[in-house]
C-alpha positions in Angstrom: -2.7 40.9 -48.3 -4.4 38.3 -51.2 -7.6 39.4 -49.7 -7.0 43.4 -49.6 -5.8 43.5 -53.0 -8.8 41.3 -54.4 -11.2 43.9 -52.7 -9.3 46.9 -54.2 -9.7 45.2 -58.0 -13.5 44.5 -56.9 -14.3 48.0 -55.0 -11.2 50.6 -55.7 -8.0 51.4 -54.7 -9.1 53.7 -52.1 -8.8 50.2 -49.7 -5.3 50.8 -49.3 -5.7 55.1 -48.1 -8.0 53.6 -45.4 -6.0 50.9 -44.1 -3.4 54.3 -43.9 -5.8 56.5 -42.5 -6.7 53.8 -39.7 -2.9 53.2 -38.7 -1.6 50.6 -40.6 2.0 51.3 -40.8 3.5 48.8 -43.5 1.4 47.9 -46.8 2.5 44.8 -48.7 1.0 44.4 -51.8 1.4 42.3 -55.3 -0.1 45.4 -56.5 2.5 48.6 -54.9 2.1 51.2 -57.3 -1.4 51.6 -56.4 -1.1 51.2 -53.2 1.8 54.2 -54.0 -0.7 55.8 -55.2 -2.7 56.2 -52.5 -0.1 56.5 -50.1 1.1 59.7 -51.8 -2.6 60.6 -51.7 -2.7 60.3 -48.0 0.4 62.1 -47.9 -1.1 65.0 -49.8 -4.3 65.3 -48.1 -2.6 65.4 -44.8 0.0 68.0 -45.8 2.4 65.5 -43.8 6.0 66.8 -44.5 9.3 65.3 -43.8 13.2 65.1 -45.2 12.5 62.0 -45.2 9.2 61.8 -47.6 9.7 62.7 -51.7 7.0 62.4 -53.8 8.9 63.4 -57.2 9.1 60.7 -60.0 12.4 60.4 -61.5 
């Protein structure tokens, strides 16, 4: 994902919340907290809950 994370450093991180929104299903990054980030983001704005899904920091 070179490419994706050159475009977020050029345009915003918000590349990585729509390649979420539009289904992709695995991110992999050489930049994951901000993809994280967004992630959580998307997690948020969806209200998507799940045992599975913990958002604290430790």
């Amino acid at each position: 994902m070179g490419n994706i994370d050159k475009s977020a450093v050029a345009k915003g991180n918000d590349i990585y919340y729509k390649l979420i929104q539009n289904g992709a299903t695995v991110l992999s990054s050489d930049r994951p907290i901000e993809a994280g980030q967004q992630l959580a983001k998307y997690i948020l704005d969806k209200k998507i809950k799940s045992k599975y899904i913990n958002l604290s920091q430790n």
